[in-house]
C-alpha positions as CSV (number, residue, x, y, z in Angstrom):
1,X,-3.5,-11.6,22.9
2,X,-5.5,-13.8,20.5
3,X,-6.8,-10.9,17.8
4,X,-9.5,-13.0,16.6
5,X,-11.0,-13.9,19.6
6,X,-10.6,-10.6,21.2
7,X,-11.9,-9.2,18.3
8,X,-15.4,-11.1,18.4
9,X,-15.5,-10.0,22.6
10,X,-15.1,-6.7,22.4
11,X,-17.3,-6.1,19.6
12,X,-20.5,-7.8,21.6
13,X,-19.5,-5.4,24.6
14,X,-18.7,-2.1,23.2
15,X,-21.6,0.3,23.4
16,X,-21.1,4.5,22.7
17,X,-23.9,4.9,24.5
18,X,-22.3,3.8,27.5
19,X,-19.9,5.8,29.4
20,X,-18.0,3.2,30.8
21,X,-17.9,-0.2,29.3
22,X,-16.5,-2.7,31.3
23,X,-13.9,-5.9,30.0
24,X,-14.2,-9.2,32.0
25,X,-11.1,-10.1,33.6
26,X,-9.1,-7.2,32.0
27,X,-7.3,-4.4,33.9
28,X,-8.6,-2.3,30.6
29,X,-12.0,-0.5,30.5
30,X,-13.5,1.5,27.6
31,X,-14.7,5.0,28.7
32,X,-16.4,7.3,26.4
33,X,-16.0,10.9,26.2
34,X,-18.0,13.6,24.8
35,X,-16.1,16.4,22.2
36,X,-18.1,19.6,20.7
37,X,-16.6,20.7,17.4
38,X,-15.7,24.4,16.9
39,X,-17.5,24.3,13.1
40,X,-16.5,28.2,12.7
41,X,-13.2,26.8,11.9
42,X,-13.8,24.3,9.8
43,X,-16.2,26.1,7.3
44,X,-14.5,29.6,7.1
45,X,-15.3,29.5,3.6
46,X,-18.3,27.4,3.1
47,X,-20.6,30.2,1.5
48,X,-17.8,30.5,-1.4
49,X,-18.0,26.8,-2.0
50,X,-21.1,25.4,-0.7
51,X,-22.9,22.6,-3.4
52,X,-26.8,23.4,-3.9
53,X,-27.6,20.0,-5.6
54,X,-26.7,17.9,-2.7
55,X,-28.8,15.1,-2.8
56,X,-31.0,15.2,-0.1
57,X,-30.2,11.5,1.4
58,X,-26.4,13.1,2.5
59,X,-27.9,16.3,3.6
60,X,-27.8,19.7,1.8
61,X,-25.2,21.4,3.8
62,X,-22.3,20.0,5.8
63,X,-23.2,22.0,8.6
64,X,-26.6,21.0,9.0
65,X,-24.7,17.7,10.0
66,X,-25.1,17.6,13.9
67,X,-23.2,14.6,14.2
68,X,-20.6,16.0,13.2
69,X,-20.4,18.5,15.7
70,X,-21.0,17.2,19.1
71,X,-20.0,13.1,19.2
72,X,-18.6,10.8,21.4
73,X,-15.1,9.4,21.4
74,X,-13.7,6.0,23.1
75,X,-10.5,5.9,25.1
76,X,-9.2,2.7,26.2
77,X,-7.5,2.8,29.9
78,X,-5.5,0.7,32.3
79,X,-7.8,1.0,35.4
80,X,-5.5,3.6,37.8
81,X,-5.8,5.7,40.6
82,X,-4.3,8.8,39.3
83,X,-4.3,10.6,35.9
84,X,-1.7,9.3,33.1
85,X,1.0,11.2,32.0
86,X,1.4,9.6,28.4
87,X,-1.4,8.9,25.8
88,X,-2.4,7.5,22.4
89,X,-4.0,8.8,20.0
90,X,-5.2,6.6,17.1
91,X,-6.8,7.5,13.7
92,X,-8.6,5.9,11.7
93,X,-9.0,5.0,7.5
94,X,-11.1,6.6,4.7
95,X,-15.1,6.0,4.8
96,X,-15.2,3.9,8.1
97,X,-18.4,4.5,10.0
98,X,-17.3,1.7,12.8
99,X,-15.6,1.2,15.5
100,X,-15.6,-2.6,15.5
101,X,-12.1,-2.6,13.1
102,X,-10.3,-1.0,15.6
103,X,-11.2,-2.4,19.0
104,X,-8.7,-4.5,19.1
105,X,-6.2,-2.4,18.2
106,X,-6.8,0.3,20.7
107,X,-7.1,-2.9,23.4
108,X,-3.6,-4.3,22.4
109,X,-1.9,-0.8,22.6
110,X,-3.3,0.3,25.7
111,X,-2.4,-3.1,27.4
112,X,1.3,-3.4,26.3
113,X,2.0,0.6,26.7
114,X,0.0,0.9,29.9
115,X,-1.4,4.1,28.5
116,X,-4.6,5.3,27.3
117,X,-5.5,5.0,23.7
118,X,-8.4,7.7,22.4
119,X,-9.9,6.4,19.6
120,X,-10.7,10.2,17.6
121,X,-13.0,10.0,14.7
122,X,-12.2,11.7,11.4
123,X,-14.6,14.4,11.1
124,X,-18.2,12.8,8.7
125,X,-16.9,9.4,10.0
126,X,-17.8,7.0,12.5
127,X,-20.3,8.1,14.6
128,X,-19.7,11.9,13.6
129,X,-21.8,11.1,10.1
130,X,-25.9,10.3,10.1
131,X,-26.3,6.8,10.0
132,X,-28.0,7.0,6.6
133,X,-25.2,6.6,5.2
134,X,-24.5,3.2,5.9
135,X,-28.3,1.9,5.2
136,X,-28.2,0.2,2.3
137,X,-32.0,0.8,2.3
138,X,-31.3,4.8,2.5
139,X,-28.8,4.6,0.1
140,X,-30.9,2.5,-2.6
141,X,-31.5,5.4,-4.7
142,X,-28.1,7.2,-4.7
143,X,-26.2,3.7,-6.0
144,X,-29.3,3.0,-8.6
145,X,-28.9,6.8,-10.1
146,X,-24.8,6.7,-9.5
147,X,-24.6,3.1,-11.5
148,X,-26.5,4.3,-14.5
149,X,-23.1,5.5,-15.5
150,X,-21.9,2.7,-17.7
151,X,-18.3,3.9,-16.9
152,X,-18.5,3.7,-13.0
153,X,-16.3,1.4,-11.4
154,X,-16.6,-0.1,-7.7
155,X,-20.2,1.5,-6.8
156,X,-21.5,-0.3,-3.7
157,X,-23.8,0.6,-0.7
158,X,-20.8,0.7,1.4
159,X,-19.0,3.6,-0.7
160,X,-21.9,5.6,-2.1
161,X,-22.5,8.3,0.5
162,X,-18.8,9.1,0.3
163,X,-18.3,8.9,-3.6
164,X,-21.4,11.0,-3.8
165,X,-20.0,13.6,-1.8
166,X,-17.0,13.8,-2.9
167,X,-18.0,13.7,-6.9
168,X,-20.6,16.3,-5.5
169,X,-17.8,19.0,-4.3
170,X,-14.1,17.3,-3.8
171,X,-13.8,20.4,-1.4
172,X,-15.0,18.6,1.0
173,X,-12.1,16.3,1.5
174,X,-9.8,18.8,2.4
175,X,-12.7,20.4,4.6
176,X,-13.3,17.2,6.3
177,X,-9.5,17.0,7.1
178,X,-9.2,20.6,8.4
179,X,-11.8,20.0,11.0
180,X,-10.3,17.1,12.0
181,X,-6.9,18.1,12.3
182,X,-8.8,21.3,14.1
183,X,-10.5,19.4,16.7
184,X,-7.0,17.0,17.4
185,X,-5.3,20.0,17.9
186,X,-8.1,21.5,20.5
187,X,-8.1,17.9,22.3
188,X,-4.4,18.0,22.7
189,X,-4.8,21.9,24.4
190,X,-7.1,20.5,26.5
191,X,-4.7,18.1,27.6
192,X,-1.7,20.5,28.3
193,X,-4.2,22.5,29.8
194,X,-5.0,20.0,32.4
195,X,-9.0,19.2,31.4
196,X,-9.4,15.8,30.3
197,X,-10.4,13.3,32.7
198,X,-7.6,10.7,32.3
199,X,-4.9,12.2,30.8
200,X,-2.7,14.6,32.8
201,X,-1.5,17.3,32.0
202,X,0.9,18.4,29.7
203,X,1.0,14.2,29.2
204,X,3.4,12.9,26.2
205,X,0.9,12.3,23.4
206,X,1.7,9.9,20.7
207,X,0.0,9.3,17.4
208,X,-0.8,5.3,15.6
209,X,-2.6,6.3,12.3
210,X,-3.4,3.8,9.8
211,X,-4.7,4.6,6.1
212,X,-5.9,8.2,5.3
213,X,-5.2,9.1,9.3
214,X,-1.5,8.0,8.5
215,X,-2.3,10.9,5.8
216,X,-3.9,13.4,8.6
217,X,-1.2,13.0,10.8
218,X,1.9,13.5,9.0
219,X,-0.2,17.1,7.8
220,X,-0.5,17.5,11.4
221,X,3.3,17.1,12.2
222,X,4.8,18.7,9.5
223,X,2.8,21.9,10.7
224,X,3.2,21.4,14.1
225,X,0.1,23.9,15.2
226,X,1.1,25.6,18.6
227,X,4.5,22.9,18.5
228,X,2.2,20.8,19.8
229,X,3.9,17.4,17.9
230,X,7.2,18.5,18.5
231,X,8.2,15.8,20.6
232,X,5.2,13.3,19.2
233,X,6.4,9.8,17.6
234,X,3.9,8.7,15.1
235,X,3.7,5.2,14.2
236,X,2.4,4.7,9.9
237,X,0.1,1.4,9.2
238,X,-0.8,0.8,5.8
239,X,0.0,4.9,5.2
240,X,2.6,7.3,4.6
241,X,2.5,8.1,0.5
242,X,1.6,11.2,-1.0
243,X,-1.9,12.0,-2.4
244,X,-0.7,11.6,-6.0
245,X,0.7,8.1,-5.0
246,X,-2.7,6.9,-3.6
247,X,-5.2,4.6,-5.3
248,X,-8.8,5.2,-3.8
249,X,-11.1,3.1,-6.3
250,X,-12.2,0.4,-3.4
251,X,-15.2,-1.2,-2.6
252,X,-15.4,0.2,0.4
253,X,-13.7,3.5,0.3
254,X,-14.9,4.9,-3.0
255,X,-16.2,4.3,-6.3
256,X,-13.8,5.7,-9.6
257,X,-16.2,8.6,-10.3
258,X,-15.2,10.0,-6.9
259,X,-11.5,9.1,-7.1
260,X,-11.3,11.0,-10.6
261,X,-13.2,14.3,-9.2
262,X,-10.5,14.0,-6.1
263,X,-7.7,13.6,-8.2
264,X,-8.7,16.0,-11.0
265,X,-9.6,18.8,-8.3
266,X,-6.5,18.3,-6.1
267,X,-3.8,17.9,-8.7
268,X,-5.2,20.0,-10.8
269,X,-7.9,22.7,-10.1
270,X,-6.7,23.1,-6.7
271,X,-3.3,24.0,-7.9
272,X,-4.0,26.9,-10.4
273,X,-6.8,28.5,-7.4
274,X,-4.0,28.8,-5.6
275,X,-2.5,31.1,-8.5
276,X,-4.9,33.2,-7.7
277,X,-6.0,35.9,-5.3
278,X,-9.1,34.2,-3.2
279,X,-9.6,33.7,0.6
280,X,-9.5,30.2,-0.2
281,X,-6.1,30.3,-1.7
282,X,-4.7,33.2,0.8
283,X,-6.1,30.6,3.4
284,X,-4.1,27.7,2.3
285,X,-0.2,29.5,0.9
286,X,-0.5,31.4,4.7
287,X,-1.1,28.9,7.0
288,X,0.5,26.2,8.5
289,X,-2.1,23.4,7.9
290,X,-2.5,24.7,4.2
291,X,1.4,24.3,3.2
292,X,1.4,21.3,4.9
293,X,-2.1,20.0,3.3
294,X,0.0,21.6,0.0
295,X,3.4,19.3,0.8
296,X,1.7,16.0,0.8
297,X,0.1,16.3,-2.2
298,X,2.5,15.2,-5.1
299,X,6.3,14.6,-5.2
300,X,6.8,18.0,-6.9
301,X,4.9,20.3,-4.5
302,X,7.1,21.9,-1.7
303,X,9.2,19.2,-2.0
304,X,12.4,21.0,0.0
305,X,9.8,22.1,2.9
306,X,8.5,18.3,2.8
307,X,12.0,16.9,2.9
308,X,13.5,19.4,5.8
309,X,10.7,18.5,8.0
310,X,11.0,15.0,7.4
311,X,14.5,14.6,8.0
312,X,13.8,16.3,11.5
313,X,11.2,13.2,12.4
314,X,14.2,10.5,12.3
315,X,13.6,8.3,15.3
316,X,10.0,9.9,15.8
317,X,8.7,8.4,13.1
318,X,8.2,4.0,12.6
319,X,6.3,2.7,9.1
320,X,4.3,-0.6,8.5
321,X,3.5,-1.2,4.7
322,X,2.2,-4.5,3.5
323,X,3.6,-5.9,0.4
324,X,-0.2,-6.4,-1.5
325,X,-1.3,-3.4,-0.4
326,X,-3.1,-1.7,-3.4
327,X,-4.3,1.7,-2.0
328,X,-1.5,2.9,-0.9
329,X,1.3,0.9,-2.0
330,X,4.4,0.4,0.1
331,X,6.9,1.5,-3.1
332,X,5.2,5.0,-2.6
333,X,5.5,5.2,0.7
334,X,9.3,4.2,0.9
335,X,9.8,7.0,-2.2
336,X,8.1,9.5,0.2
337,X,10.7,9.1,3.1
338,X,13.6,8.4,0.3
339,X,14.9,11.6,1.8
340,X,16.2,9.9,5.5
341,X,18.7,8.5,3.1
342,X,20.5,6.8,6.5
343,X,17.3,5.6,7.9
344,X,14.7,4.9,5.5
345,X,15.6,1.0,5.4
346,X,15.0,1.2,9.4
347,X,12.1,3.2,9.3
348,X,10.1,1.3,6.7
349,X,9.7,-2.0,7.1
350,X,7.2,-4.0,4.7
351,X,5.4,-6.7,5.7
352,X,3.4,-10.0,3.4
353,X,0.9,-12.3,5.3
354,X,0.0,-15.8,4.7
355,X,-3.6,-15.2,4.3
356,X,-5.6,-13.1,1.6
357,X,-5.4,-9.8,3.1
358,X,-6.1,-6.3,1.6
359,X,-5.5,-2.6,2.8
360,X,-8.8,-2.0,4.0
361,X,-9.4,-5.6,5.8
362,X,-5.2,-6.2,6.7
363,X,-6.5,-8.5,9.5
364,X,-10.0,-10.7,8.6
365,X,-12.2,-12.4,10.6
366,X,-11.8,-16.2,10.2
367,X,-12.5,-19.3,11.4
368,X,-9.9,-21.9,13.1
369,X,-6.9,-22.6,11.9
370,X,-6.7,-19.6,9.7
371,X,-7.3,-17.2,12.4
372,X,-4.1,-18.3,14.1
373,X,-1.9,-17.0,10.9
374,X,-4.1,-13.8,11.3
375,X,-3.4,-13.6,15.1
376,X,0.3,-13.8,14.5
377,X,0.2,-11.7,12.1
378,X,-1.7,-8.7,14.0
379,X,0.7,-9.7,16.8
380,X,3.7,-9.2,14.6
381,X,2.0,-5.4,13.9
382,X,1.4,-4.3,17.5
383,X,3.9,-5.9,18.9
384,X,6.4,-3.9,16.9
385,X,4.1,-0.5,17.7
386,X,4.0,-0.8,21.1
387,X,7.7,-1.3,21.1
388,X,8.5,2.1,19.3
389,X,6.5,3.8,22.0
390,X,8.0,2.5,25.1
């Protein structure tokens, strides 16, 4: 498959408000589904920690959001007669409101597995977020009053709505993840349980997570809700350190306000609440999402309980780091599996294109000849992805 060119075809076809959206000449068609959002479990504790000076251009209270709650969700599928018995699940990175990235992806996975790929969007991402957020006209304000900050770093249109929110209440991080990880978990049921259109059930499920959904889902397996990843492989692009080991200062993902509230809040604050008697902290030291949220945090945190689990994931688990990667660097994320002594050379493999490439953009857009070094390159990727799931 030539990335680039595919790249530039699907992104003038591909429609959410279509239901189906069909591929010339390909035996793969885009269908989109509709998912509602159980927001009781998300917000159990919202009226403990709920912000009143949200600025009103990101909306005073995350569940007035009703994006959020009832969105759509693509899944890529090789046109068939009968219901598949094995699926792909693939998440997305940090502050990403479209789809266009991964199209692509989900195309070259579904094609070379033969399975469906859903494309599941991180909850206030995508299309689950107003699309305020990504108007630079909308957002005009926010960046002017957020750059009088002589000290700010990295402020753009593309990270404001994010960096606002999170400097605003760095709660709303781990919030955001909970429903997420909450609403993968009620997709999957509805799989076993037989009611998704495509998939059949009690299909295998597997998981390709790149960035801050490589972060999601290794939460997800090492609690295992319901031993629903039991038998899961999970395939890390461009992910896999712990929250300590990230860098999230990025034109595009955040400005260093924000990643200085996060950091302070999670490796800090967050730590000594849970030192404490609240329904916050009982929440997170009694259940399995919290521990887990808890064991990816910094090298020091639950680090037996981290490393047990991980050493059960062995041939379930395959790692793609890129050598200039700055966000999450690939020394952090080989440090974080160091604990598969036998298997950690095996598992994570580092990779170095011959283009200027970054972790947000691994795979740019660009004209002939330098798209063919980019199409070998993404080849070289999902090639080696599709491969661990077969």
């Amino acid at each position: 498959m030539e990335f680039t060119n595919k790249f530039n075809e699907l992104k003038s076809l591909f429609n959410l408000n279509r239901e189906i959206n069909s591929i010339e000449n390909s035996n793969i068609e885009i269908r989109n589904q509709y998912f509602t959002s159980n927001t009781s479990l998300a917000f159990p504790f919202e009226d403990e920690y709920d912000s009143y000076n949200s600025k009103q251009a990101i909306v005073l209270s995350d569940k007035g959001i009703k994006e959020n709650e009832s969105f759509s969700y693509p899944v890529f599928i090789p046109k068939s007669n009968s219901k598949s018995d094995k699926a792909i699940i693939l998440l997305h990175g940090l502050n990403e409101k479209s789809w266009h990235k991964y199209l692509p992806w989900a195309y070259y996975l579904a094609e070379k597995t033969n399975r469906p790929v859903i494309l599941f969007p991180i909850s206030f991402h995508m299309n689950r977020c107003p699309e305020s957020w990504g108007n630079p006209r909308a957002m005009m304000t926010l960046l002017n009053q957020r750059q009088n900050d002589s000290k700010l770093k990295l402020s753009t249109f593309a990270n404001v709505a994010l960096s606002e929110r999170l400097s605003e209440e760095p709660l709303r991080f781990f919030r955001s993840g909970r429903q997420s990880a909450e609403d993968i978990v009620d997709l999957l049921q509805k799989i076993k349980q037989g009611n998704h259109p495509f998939i059949a059930p009690d299909a295998h499920v597997d998981f390709f997570a790149y960035s801050i959904g490589a972060f999601l889902s290794q939460i997800l397996f090492i609690a295992n809700p319901k031993n629903l990843f039991a038998d899961s492989k999970l395939f890390l692009f461009c992910g896999g350190a712990l929250f300590s080991q990230m860098q999230g200062t990025s034109k595009l993902i955040m400005d260093s306000n924000a990643f200085i509230s996060l950091r302070k809040y999670y490796l800090g604050d967050f730590v000594n609440e849970l030192k404490t008697s609240t329904p916050f902290s009982t929440y997170i030291k009694n259940s399995q999402l919290g521990n887990a949220f808890r064991a990816m945090l910094a090298p020091e945190s639950l680090r037996t309980f981290r490393n047990n689990v991980f050493q059960g994931f062995n041939e379930r688990i395959k790692i793609i780091a890129l050598k200039k990667d700055q966000v999450i660097p690939a020394k952090y994320i080989q440090s974080t599996f160091a604990c598969i002594k036998h298997s950690v050379k095996n598992m994570v493999e580092v990779f170095d294109f011959p283009y200027d490439y970054s972790h947000e953009i691994p795979f740019p857009i660009l004209n002939s000849p330098g798209c063919l070094q980019v199409d070998k390159s993404f080849e070289k990727v999902f090639m080696s992805a599709s491969e661990f799931f077969l």
